[in-house]
C-alpha positions in Angstrom: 10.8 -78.8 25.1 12.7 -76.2 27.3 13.6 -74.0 24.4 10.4 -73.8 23.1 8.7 -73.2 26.3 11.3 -70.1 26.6 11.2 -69.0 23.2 7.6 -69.6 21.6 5.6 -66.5 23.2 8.1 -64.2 21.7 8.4 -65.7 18.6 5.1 -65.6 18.4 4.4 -62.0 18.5 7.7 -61.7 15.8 5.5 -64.0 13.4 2.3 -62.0 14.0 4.2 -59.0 12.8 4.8 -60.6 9.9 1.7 -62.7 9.2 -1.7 -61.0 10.2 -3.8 -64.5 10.5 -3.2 -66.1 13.9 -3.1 -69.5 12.6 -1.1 -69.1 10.0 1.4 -66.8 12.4 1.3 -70.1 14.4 2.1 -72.3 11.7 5.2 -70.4 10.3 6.2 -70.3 13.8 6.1 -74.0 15.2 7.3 -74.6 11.4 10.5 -71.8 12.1 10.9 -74.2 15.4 11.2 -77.3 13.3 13.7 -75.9 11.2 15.5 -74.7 14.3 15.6 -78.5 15.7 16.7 -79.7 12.8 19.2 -77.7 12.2 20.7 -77.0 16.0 23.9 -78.9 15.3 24.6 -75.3 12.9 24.1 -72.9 15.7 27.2 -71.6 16.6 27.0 -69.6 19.5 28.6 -66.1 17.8 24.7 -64.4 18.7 22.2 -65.5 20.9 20.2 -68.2 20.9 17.1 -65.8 20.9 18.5 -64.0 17.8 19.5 -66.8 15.4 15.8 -68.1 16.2 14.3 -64.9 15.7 16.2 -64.8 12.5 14.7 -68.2 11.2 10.9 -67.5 12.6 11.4 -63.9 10.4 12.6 -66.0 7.5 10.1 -68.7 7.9 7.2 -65.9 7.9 8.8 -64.3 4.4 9.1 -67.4 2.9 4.9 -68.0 4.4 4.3 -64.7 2.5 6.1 -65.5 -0.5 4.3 -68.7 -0.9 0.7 -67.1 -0.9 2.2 -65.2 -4.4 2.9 -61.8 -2.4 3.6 -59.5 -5.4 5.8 -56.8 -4.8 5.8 -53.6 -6.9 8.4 -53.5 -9.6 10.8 -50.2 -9.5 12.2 -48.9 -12.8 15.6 -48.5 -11.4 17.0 -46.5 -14.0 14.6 -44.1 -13.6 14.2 -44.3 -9.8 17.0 -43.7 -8.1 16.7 -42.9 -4.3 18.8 -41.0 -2.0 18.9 -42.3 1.7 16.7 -39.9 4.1 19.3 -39.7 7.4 16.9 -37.1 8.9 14.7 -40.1 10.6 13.2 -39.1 13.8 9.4 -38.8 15.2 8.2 -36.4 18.0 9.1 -37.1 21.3 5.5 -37.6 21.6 4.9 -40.4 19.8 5.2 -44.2 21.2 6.9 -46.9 20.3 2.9 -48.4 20.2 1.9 -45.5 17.9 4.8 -46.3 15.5 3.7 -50.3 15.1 0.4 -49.4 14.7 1.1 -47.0 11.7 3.9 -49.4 10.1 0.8 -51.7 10.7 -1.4 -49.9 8.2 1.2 -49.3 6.0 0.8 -51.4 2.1 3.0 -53.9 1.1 5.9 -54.1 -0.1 6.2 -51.0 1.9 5.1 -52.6 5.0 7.6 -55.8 5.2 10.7 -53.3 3.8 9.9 -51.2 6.9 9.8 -53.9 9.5 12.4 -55.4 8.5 14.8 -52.3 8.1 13.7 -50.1 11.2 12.0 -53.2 13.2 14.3 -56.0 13.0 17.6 -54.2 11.9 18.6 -55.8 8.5 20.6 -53.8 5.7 19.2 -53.6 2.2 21.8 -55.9 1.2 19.8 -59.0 3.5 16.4 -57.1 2.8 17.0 -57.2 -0.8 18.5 -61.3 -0.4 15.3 -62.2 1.4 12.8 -60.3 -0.8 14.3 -61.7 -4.2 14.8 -57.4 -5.0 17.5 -55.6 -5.6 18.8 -53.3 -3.0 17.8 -50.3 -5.0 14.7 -51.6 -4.9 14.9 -52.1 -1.1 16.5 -48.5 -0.7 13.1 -47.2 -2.7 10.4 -49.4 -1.0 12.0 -48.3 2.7 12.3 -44.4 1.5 8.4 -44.8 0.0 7.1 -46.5 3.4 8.9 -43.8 5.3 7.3 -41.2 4.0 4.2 -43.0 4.6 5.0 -43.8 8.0 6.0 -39.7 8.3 2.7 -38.6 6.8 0.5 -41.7 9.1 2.4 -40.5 12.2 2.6 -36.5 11.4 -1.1 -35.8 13.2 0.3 -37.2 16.7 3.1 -34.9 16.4 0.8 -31.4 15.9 -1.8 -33.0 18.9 -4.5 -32.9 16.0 -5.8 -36.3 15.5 -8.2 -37.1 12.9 
């Protein structure tokens, strides 16, 4: 009851990123706990607590969305073929709060590929592994929901608003 006390506000918030619907945030959460339970005798120790958690409530939220028939958008990959944008960055200007909200209104797939690339730190290889895509597809979805991110966040950098 400990852990959970500790852990279940933040995990929380990590499922509502994922899962707009309060109750159904809370469900995938207190159902990411259960599998956590269940399967403590696995943690290891080589990460946090916190993170291996974290990991399972993010998993437990995809699966949530998977379940309600999420479709994703097929890429022709031999037609599409995406080159990496290094040149990431946002004005000084804008917040951390600003970027959320825009990744916020961004469409899915879009949307999950971005939070879970910029957000929560996974490779396409583990996006593309928990998405049931390819990582081409992954690379395409994160370059796509960039640009939309760029274009959402590009009035904040000019001072223009709407």
């Amino acid at each position: 009851m400990q852990l959970y006390k500790q852990y279940c506000d933040g995990m929380f918030v990590i499922a509502q990123r994922y899962i707009k619907d309060m109750a159904a945030a809370e469900d995938a959460m207190q159902d990411a706990f259960i599998k956590a339970f269940s399967k403590l005798h696995q943690f290891k120790g080589d990460v946090t607590f916190g993170a291996w958690l974290k990991r399972i409530v993010i998993n437990t939220c995809l699966d949530a969305i998977k379940a309600r028939k999420m479709e994703l958008y097929p890429v022709n990959e031999e037609v599409m073929s995406m080159v990496e944008e290094d040149d990431w960055n946002v004005a000084d200007e804008v917040t951390i709060a600003e970027v959320h909200k825009a990744i916020e209104k961004l469409k899915n797939p879009y949307k999950i590929v971005v939070q879970l690339f910029l957000l929560e730190g996974y490779d396409h290889q583990e996006i593309a592994g928990i998405l049931d895509i390819s990582e081409n597809a992954s690379r395409t979805n994160l370059y796509r929901g960039k640009k939309q991110l760029k274009e959402e966040l590009k009035h904040l950098q000019y001072g223009t608003g709407y």
